[in-house]
C-alpha positions in Angstrom: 154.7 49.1 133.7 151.5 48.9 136.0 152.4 52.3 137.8 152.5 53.7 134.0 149.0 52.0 133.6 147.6 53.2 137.3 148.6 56.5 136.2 147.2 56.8 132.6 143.8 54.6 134.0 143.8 57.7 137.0 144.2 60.7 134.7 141.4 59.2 132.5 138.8 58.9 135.3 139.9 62.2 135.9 139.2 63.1 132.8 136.4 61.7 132.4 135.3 63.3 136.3 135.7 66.7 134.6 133.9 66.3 131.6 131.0 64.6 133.1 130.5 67.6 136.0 130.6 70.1 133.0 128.5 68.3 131.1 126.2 68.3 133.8 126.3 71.9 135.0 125.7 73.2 131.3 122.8 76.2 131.8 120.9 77.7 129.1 122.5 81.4 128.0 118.5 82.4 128.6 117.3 81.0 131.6 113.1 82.3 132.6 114.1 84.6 135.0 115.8 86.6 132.3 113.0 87.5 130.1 110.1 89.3 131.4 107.1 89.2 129.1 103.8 89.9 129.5 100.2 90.7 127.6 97.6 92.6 127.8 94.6 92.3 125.8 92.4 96.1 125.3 89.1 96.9 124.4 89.6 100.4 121.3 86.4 101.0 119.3 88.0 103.2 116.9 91.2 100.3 116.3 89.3 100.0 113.4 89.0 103.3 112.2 93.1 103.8 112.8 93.6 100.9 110.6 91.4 100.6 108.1 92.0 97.0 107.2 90.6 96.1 111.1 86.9 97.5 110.2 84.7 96.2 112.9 87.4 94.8 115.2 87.2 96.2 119.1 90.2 94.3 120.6 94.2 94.3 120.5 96.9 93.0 122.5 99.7 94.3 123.9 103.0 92.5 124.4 106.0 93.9 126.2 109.0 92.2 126.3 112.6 92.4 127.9 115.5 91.0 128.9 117.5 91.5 132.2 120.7 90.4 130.5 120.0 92.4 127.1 120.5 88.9 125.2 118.7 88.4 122.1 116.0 86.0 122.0 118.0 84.5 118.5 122.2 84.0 118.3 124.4 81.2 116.5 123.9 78.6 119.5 120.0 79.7 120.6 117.1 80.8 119.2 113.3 81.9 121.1 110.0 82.2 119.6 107.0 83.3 121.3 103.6 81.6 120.3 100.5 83.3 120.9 97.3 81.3 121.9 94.3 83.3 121.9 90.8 81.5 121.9 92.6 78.6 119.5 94.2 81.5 117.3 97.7 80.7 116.7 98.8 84.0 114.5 98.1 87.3 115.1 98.5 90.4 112.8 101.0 93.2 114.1 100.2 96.4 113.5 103.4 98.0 114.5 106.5 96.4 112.9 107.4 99.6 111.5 107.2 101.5 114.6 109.2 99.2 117.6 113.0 100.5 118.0 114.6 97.9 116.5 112.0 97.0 113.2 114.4 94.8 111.4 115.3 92.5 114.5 111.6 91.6 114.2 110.9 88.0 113.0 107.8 86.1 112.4 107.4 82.2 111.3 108.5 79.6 113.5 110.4 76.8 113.9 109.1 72.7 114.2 111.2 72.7 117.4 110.3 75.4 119.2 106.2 74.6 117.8 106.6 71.5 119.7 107.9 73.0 122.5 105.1 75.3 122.8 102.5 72.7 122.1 103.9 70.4 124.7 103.7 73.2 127.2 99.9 74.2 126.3 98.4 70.4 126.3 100.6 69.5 129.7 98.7 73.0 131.3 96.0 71.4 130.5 95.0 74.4 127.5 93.0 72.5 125.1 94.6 72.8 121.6 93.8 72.4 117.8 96.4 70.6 117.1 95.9 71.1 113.6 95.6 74.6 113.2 98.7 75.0 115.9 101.0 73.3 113.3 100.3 76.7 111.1 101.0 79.0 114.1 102.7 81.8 113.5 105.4 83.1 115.9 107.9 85.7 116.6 111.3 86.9 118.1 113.4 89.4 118.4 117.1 89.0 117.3 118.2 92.4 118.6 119.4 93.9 121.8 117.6 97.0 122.6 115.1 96.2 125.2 112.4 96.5 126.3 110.1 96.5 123.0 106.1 96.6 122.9 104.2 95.1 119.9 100.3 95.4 118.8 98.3 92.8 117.4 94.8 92.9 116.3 92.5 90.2 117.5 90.2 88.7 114.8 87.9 86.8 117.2 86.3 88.1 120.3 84.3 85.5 121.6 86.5 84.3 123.9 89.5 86.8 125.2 90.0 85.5 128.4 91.2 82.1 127.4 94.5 83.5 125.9 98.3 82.6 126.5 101.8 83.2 125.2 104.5 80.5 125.2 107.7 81.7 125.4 109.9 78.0 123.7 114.0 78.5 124.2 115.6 76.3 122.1 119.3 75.2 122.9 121.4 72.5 122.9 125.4 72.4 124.0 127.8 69.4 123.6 124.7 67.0 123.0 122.5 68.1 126.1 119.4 69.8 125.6 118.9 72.9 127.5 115.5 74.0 126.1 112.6 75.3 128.4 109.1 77.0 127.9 107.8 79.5 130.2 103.7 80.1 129.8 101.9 83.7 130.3 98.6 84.7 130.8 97.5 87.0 128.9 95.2 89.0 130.4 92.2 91.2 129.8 91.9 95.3 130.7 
């Protein structure tokens, strides 16, 4: 009777040894070093000729994304959204929706997950934030697979261009354990 116990009490700590290194060795399906993103903010005088809607605007950014793996940034068990933060403006209007490879992949909102995320990230880099006006912030992904894709926004405010960021917030969470990270970018100024 107590070898019958030793050996159920032994296969349950083994049991338990398993499930606790798994547990701990759980990665994220997207870690940082398998998205490359990147902005670039450009001077156009005639952006607001090309879209009429832009009258009197001068400056654009450029963000190219991609991912080594060919992952999306959104599936059933993760999701990433990309916040910009450009002189305390948290949404930006893209211009080219229409014309990126994969259109319909494109999404815009956010989530209150990935928003905290992001805003965590921006106030711990010491980035001083409007709280506030970040809780409207307007983000994007890309669901698809066909990488790399470039996207154009226009800037509404050019006072202050080289104080401008994107957060890139993974959101992901297996058996319990949060696997979430942020990654911030510079954006910076051609």
């Amino acid at each position: 009777m107590r070898r019958k116990l030793a050996i159920i009490s032994s296969l349950f700590i083994t049991l338990a040894i398993i499930i606790a290194i798994l547990f701990i060795s759980l990665m994220p399906s997207i870690s940082p070093d398998d998205i490359i993103i990147s902005g670039i903010i450009k001077e156009d005088s005639n952006i607001g000729i090309k879209y009429e809607a832009f009258q009197g605007k001068t400056y654009y950014v450029e963000v190219y994304i991609d991912s080594i793996n060919k992952k999306p940034l959104i599936s059933e068990t993760y999701f990433s959204f990309i916040y910009p933060c450009i002189n305390d403006n948290y949404s930006l209007t893209w211009l080219n929706k229409e014309q990126i490879i994969d259109k319909d992949n494109l999404v815009l909102g956010n989530d209150i997950r990935t928003s905290n995320l992001a805003l965590k990230k921006l106030i711990n880099s010491n980035i001083s934030v409007d709280s506030k006006s970040f809780e409207e912030a307007r983000a994007f992904a890309y669901k698809g697979n066909k990488f790399p894709i470039k996207l154009k926004a226009i800037l509404d405010d050019n006072s202050n261009i080289n104080r401008a960021y994107l957060v890139f917030c993974h959101y992901e969470r297996k058996w319990g354990k949060d696997l979430s990270w942020t990654k911030l970018i510079p954006i910076h100024v051609e």
